[in-house]
MINU-583730 format. One record per residue (C-alpha): y, z, x; residue number from 1; residue in one letter. Coordinates in Angstrom, 1 decimal. Each point is the difference from the previous one (the first is absolute). Last residue first. Layout:
((Y, Z, X), NUM, A);
...
END
This chain:
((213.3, 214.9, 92.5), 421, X);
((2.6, 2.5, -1.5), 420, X);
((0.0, 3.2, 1.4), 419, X);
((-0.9, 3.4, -1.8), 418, X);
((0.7, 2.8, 1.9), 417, X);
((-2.1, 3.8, 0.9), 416, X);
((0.8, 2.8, 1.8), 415, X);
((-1.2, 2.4, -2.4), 414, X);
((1.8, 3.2, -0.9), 413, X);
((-1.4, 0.8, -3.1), 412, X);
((3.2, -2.0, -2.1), 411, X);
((-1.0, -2.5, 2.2), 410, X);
((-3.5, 0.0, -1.5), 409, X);
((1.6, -0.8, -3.2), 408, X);
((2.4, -2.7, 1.0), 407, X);
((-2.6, -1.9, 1.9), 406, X);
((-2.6, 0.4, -2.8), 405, X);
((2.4, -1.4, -2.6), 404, X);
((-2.3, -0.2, -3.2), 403, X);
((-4.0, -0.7, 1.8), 402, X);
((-2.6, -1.6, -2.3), 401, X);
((1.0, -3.9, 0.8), 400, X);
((2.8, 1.0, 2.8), 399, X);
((-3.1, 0.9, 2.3), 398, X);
((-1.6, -3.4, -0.6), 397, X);
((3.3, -1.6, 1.0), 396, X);
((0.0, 1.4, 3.4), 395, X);
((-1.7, -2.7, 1.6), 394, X);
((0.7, 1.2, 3.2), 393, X);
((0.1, 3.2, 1.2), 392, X);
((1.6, 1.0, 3.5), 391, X);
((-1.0, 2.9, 1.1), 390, X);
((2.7, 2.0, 3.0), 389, X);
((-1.1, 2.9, 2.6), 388, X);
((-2.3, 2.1, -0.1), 387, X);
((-1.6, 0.2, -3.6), 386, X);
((-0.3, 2.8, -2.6), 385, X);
((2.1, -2.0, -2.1), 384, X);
((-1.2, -3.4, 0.9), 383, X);
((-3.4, 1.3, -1.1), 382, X);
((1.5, 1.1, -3.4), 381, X);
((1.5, -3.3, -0.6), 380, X);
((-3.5, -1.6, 1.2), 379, X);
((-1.7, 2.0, -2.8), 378, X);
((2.6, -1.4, -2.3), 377, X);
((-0.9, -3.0, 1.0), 376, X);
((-3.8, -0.1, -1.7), 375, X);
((1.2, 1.7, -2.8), 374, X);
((1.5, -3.2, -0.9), 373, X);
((-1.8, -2.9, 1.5), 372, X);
((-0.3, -1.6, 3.1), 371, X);
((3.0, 1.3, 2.0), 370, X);
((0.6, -1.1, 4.0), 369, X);
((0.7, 1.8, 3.1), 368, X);
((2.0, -0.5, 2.9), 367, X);
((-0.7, 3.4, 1.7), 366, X);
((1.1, 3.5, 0.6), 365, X);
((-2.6, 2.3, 2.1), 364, X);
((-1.6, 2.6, -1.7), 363, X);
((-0.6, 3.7, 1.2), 362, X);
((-2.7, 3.0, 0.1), 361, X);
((-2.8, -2.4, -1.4), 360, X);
((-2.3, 0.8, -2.6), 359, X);
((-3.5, -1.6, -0.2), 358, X);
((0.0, -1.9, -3.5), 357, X);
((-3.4, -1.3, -1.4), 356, X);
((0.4, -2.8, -2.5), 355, X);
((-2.6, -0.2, -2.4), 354, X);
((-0.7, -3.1, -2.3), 353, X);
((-1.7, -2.0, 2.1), 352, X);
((0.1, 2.0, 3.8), 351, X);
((3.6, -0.2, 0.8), 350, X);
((0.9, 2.1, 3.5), 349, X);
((3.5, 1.1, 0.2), 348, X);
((1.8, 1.1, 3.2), 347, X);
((4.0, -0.6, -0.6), 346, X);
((1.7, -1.1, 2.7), 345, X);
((2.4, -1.7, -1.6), 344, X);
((-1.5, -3.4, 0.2), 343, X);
((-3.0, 1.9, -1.6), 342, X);
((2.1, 0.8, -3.3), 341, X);
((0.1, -4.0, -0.5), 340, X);
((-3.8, -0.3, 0.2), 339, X);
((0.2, 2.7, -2.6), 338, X);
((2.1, -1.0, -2.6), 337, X);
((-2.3, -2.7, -1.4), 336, X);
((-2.1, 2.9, -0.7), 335, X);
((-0.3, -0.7, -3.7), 334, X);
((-2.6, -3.0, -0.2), 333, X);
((-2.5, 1.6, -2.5), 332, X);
((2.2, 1.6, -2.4), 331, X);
((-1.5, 3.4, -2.0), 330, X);
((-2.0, 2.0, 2.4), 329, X);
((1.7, 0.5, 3.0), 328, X);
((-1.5, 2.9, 2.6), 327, X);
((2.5, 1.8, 2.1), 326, X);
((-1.5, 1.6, 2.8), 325, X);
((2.6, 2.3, 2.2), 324, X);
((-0.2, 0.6, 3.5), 323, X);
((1.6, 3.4, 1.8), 322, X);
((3.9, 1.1, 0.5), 321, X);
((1.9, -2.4, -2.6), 320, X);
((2.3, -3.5, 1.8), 319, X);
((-2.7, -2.4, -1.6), 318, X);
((-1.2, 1.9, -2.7), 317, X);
((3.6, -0.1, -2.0), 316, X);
((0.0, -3.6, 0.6), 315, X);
((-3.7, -0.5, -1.2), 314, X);
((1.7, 2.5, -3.0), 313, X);
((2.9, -2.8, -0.8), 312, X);
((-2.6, -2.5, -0.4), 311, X);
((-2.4, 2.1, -2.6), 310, X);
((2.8, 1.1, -2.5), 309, X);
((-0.2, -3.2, -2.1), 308, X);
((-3.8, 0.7, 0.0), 307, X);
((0.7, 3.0, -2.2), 306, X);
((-2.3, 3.6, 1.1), 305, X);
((-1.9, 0.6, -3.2), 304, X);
((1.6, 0.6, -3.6), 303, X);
((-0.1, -2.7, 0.3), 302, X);
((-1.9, -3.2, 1.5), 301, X);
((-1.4, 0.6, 3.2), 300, X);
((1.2, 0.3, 3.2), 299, X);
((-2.4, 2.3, 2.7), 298, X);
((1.6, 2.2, 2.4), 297, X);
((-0.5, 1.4, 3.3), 296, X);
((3.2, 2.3, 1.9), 295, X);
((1.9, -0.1, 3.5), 294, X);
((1.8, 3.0, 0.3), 293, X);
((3.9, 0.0, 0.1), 292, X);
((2.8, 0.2, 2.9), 291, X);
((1.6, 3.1, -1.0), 290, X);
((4.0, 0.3, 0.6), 289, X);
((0.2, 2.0, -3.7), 288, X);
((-2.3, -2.2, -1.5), 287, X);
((2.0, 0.4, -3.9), 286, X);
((-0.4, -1.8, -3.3), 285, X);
((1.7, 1.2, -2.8), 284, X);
((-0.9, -2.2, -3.7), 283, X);
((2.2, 0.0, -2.9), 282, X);
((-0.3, -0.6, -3.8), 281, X);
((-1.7, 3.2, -1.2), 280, X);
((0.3, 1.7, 3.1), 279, X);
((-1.7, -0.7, 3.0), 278, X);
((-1.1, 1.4, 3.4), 277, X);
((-1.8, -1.0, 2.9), 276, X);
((-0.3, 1.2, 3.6), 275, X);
((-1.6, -2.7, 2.4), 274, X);
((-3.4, 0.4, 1.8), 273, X);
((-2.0, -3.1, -0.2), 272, X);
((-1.7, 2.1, -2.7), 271, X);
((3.1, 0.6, -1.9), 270, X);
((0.6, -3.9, 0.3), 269, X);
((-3.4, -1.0, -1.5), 268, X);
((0.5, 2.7, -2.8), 267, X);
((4.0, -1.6, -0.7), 266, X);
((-1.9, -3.8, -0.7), 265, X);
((-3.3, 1.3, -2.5), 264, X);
((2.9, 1.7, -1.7), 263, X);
((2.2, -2.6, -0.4), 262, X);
((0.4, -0.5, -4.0), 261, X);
((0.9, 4.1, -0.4), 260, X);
((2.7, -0.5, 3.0), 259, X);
((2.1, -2.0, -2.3), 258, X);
((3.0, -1.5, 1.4), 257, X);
((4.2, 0.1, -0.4), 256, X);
((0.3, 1.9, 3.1), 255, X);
((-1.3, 0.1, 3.2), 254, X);
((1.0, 2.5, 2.3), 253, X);
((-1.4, -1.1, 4.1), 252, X);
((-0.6, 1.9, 2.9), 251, X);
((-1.2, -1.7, 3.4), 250, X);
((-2.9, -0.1, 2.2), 249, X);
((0.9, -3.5, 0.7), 248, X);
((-4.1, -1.4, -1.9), 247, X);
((0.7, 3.6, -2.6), 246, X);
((3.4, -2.4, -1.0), 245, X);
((-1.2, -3.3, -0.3), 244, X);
((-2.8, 1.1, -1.8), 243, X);
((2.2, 2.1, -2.3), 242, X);
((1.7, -3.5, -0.4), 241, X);
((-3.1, -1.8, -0.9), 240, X);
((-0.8, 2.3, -2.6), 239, X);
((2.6, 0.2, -2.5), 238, X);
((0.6, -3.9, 1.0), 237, X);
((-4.0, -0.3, -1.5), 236, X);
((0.9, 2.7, -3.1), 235, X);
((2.9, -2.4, -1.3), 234, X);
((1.5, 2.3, -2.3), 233, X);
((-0.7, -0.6, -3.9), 232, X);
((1.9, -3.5, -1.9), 231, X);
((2.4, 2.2, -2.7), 230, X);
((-0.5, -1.2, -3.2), 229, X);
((2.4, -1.1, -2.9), 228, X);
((-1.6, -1.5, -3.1), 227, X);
((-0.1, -2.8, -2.0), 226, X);
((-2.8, -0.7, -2.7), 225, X);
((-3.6, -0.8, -0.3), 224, X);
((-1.7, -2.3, -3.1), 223, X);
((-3.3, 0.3, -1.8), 222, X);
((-1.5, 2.7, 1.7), 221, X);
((-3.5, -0.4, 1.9), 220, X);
((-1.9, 3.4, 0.7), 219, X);
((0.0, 0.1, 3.9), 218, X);
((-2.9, 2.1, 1.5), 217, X);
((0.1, 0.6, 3.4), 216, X);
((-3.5, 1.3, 2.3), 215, X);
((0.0, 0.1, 3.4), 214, X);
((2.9, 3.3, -0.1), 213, X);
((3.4, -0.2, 0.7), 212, X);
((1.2, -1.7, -2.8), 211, X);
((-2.5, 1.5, -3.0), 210, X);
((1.6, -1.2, -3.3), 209, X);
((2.3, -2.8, -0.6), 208, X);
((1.7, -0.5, -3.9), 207, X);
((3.2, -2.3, 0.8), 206, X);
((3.3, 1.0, -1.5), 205, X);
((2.3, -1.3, 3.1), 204, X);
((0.4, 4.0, 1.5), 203, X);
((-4.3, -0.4, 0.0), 202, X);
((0.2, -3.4, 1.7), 201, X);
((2.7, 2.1, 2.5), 200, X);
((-2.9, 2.4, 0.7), 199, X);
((-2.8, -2.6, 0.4), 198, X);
((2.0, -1.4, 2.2), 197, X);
((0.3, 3.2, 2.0), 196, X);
((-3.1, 1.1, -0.3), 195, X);
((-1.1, -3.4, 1.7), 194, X);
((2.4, 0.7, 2.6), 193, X);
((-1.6, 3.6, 0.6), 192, X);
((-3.8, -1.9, 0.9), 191, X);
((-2.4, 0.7, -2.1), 190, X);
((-1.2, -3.8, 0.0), 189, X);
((-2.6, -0.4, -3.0), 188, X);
((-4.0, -0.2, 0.3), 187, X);
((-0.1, 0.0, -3.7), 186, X);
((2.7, -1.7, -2.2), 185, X);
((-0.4, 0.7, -3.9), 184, X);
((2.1, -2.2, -2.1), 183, X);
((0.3, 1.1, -3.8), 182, X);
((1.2, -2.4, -2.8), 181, X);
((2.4, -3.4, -0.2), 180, X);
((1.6, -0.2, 3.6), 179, X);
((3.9, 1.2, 0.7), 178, X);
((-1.0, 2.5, 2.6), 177, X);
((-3.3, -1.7, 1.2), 176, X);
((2.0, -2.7, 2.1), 175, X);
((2.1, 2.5, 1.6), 174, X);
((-3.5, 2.0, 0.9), 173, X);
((-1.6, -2.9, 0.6), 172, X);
((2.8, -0.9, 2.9), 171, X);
((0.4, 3.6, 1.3), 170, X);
((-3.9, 0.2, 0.8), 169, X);
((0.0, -3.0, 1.6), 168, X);
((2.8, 1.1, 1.7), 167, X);
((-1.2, 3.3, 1.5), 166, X);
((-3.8, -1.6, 0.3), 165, X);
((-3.4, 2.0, 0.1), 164, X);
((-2.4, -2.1, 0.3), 163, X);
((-2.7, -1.6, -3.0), 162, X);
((3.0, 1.3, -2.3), 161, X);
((-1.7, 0.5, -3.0), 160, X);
((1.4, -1.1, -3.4), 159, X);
((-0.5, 0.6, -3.2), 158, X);
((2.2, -2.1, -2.5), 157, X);
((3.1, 0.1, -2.1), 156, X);
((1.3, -3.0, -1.3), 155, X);
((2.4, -3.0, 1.2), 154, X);
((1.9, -1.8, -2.7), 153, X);
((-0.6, -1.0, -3.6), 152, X);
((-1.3, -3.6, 1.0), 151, X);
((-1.1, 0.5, 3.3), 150, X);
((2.1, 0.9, 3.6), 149, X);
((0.7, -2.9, 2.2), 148, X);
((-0.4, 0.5, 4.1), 147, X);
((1.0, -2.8, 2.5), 146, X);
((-0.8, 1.5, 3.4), 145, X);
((2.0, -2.5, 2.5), 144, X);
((-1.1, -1.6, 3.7), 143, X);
((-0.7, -3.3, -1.6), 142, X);
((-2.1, 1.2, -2.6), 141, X);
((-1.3, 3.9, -0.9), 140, X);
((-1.3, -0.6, -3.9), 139, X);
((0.6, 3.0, -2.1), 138, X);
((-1.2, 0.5, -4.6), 137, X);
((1.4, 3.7, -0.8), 136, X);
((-2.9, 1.8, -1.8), 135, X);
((1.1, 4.1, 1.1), 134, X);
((-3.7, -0.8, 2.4), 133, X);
((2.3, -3.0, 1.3), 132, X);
((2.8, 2.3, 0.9), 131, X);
((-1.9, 2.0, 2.5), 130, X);
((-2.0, -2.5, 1.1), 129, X);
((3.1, -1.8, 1.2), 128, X);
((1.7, 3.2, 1.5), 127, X);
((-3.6, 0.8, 1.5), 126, X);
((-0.1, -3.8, 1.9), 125, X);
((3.3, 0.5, 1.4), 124, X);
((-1.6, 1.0, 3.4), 123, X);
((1.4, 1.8, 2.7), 122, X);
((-1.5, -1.4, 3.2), 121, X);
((1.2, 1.7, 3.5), 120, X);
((3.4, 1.3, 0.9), 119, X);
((1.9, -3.3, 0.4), 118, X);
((3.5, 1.4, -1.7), 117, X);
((1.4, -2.2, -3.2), 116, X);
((-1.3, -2.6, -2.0), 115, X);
((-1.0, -0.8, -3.7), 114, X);
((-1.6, -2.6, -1.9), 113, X);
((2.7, -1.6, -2.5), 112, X);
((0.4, 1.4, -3.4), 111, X);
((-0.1, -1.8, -2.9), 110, X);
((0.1, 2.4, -3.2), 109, X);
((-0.7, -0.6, -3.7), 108, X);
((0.4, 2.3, -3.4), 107, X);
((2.8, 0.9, 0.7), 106, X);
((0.1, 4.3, 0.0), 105, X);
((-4.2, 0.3, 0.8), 104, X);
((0.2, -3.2, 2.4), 103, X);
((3.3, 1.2, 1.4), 102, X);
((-0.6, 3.4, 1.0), 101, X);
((-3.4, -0.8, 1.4), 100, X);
((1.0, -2.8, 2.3), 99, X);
((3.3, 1.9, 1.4), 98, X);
((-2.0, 2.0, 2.0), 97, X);
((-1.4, -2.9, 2.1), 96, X);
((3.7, 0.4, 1.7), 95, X);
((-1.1, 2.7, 2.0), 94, X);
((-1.5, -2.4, 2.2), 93, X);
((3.5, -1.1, 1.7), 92, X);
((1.3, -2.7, 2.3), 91, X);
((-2.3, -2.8, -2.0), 90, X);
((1.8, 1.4, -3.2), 89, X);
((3.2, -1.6, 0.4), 88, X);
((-0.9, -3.3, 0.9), 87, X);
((-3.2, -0.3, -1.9), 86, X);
((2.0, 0.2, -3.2), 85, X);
((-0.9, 3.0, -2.9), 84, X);
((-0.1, -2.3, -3.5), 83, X);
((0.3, 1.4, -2.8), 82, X);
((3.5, -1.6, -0.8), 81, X);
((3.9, 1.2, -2.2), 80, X);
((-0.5, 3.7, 0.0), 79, X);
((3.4, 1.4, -1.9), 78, X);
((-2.3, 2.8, -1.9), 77, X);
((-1.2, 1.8, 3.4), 76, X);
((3.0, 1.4, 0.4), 75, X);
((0.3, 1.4, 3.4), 74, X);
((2.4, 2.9, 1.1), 73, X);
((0.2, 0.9, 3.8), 72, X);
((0.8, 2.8, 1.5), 71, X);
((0.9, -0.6, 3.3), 70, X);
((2.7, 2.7, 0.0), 69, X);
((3.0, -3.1, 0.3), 68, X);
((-1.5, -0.7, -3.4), 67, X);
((-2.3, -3.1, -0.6), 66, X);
((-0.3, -1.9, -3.2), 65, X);
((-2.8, -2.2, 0.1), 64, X);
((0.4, -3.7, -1.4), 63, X);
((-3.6, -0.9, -1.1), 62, X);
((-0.7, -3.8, -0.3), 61, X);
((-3.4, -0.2, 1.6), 60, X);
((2.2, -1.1, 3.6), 59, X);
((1.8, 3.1, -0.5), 58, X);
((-2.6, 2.3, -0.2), 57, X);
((-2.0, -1.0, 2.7), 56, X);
((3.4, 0.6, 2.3), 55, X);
((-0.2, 3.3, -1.2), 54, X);
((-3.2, 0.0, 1.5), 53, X);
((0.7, -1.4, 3.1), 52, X);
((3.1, 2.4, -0.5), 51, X);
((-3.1, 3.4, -0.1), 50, X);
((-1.8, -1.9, 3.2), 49, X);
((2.9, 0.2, 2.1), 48, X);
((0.7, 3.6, -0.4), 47, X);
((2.8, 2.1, -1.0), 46, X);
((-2.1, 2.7, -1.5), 45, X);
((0.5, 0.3, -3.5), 44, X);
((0.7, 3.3, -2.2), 43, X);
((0.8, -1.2, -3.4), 42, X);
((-2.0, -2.5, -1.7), 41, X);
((2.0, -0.7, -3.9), 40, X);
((-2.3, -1.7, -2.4), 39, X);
((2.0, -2.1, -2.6), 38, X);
((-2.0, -0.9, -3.2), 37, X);
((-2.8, -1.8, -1.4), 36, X);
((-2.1, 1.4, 3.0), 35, X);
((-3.3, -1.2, 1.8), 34, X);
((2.3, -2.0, 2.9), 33, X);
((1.1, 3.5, 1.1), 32, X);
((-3.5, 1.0, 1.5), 31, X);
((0.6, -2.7, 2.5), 30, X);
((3.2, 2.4, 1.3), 29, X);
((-2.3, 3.2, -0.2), 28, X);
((-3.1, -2.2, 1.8), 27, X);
((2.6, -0.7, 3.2), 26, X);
((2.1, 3.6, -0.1), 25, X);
((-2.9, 2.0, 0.5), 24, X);
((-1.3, -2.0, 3.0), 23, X);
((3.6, -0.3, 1.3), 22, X);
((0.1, 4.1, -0.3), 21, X);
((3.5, 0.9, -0.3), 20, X);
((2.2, 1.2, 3.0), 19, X);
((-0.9, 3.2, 2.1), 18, X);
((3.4, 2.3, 0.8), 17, X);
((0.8, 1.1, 3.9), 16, X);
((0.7, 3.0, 1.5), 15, X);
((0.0, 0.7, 3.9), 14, X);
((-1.5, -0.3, 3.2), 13, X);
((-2.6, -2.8, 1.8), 12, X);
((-0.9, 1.1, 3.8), 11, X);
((1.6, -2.8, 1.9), 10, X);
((-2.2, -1.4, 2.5), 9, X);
((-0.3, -4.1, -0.6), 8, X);
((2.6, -2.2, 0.0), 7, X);
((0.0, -2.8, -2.8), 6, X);
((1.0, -3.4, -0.3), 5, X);
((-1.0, -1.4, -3.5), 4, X);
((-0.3, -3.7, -0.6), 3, X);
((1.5, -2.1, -2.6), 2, X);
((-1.0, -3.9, -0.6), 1, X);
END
């Protein structure tokens, strides 16, 4: 298993582009399955979760056409079995997506429960409500949701998300696209990657209104066709580098992003004293030597302050001038990072669901270990800012939303290696 050395106190410097958003790219890729012809994705990150999905496709029969860009055409039409195996989707929850796709193309799905990061319970139950208010019959036996849509197909239904859920949302909305009628979904995910599907749904022929807002209505079509869609910028790597970089006191250009998806992110980092600014798909980030200021947040869903950012801003705190609250709201069992960040030296207090941050003036570098994804890239940053050299284990969570984050942050300077365990 690979491990990351890395030695701390090199202020991060230079240029560097942001890949495709993996939670973009996931629901875009299901979203193919609803076409009767080829959908080409374009823009990928080269993750581990996007070729488990790939993979996905292969064993239902689909032969994907990748380009040495990443872009990767799927035709839908050559599917060969419903069925989603345990095997593959046990590494991955995104791979519920697919259920909605294929009941409302198909017919029938069989999809095995999912897996993926330990971050508190995420239950299926909407996705399954979801599709049963559209009249699809589902039993959940031995470990798989078996879902069958009714004579004529799925139809359009009313549906209120009891809370609010990025892939619930995603799922009925797929599902909704090719349904007989009007689907209204109250309660809906705003979050960017849900405009984004929505987006390339639209580009396919669907009829969505209201992504980015709690209420969507999809007016059912009869059939969607191919497209070509660019996946958006990953707005979590957007962030977690200019972390990286206000944590050294650095400067950092990234390119290929979207500051208007991050602005809840880029007002947190003014505050902790950084220099921002951004052009329509670049981001500037300057300390200029300054060791930031501690600051409070809350996460919520968005447009408030993302939970995916909440890890790498405990790290930020840690090493800032002052103490920082940071309240989480949306995963119970997301400080896992924590007790790790105290072998550093990190002082952090967890009281529930708030962990209070007392900054430090310097880290020490530590054998550490990753729990979950945005969990270890707060320990990347730590390691950064460190004395000495981190060791992190377990490094395959990072690789799961993370396209070459040695490379990248070697590009800024870091001194950072990937060793095989």
């Amino acid at each position: 298993m690979d491990k990351l050395i890395i030695t701390g106190g090199v202020r991060l410097n230079g240029e560097i582009r942001i890949s495709g958003a993996k939670n973009s790219a996931l629901p875009i890729l299901a979203a193919t399955l609803l076409a009767d012809a080829p959908v080409t994705v374009c823009n990928l990150p080269h993750l581990h979760d996007i070729t488990t999905m790939i993979e996905l496709f292969g064993r239902m029969g689909i032969e994907p056409v990748i380009d040495e860009k990443l872009s990767v055409e799927i035709d839908p039409r050559t599917i060969k079995t419903l069925i989603a195996p345990y095997e593959l989707v046990k590494t991955m929850r995104a791979s519920i997506l697919v259920l909605g796709p294929m009941v409302a193309r198909f017919g029938e799905a069989e999809v095995a429960l999912p897996g993926g990061c330990a971050i508190g319970s995420r239950p299926v139950d909407l996705h399954i409500r979801g599709l049963e208010a559209m009249g699809a019959q589902i039993d959940v036996e031995g470990g798989y949701i078996k879902a069958k849509a009714p004579e004529g197909g799925l139809r359009g239904a009313h549906f209120f998300f009891d809370t609010v859920s990025v892939t619930g949302t995603e799922n009925i909305m797929m599902a909704a696209s090719l349904a007989n009628g009007r689907s209204v979904l109250e309660n809906a995910a705003r979050e960017p990657e849900v405009v984004d599907l929505a987006n390339c749904l639209i580009a396919m022929g669907a009829q969505i209104q209201g992504a980015g807002t709690d209420t969507i209505i999809i007016d059912g079509v009869k059939r969607l066709g191919g497209a070509r869609y660019n996946v958006m910028p990953d707005r979590i790597e957007t962030g977690t580098y200019l972390v990286a970089a206000a944590a050294t006191g650095g400067r950092v250009k990234l390119k290929d992003t979207d500051p208007s998806i991050l602005e809840a992110v880029l007002s947190k980092l003014q505050e902790a004293g950084a220099e921002i600014t951004t052009g329509p798909d670049w981001i500037e980030l300057d300390m200029k030597g300054k060791r930031p200021k501690a600051v409070n947040l809350r996460t919520a869903p968005y447009p408030a302050f993302p939970t995916d950012m909440q890890a790498q801003f405990i790290a930020l705190n840690a090493i800032a001038e002052g103490t920082g609250t940071v309240i989480e709201t949306v995963f119970e069992n997301r400080f896992m990072h924590v007790y790790e960040m105290t072998r550093m030296g990190a002082l952090i207090q967890v009281e529930g669901n708030t962990a209070i941050v007392t900054g430090t003036q310097a880290l020490k570098g530590a054998p550490v270990m990753a729990t979950d994804l945005r969990a270890s890239a707060s320990l990347v940053i730590s390691a950064l800012v460190a004395d000495g050299d981190t060791l992190i284990d377990r490094i395959y969570h990072i690789d799961r939303g993370y396209e070459c984050i040695e490379e990248k942050l070697q590009l800024l300077g870091a001194k950072i290696r990937r060793v095989p365990g």
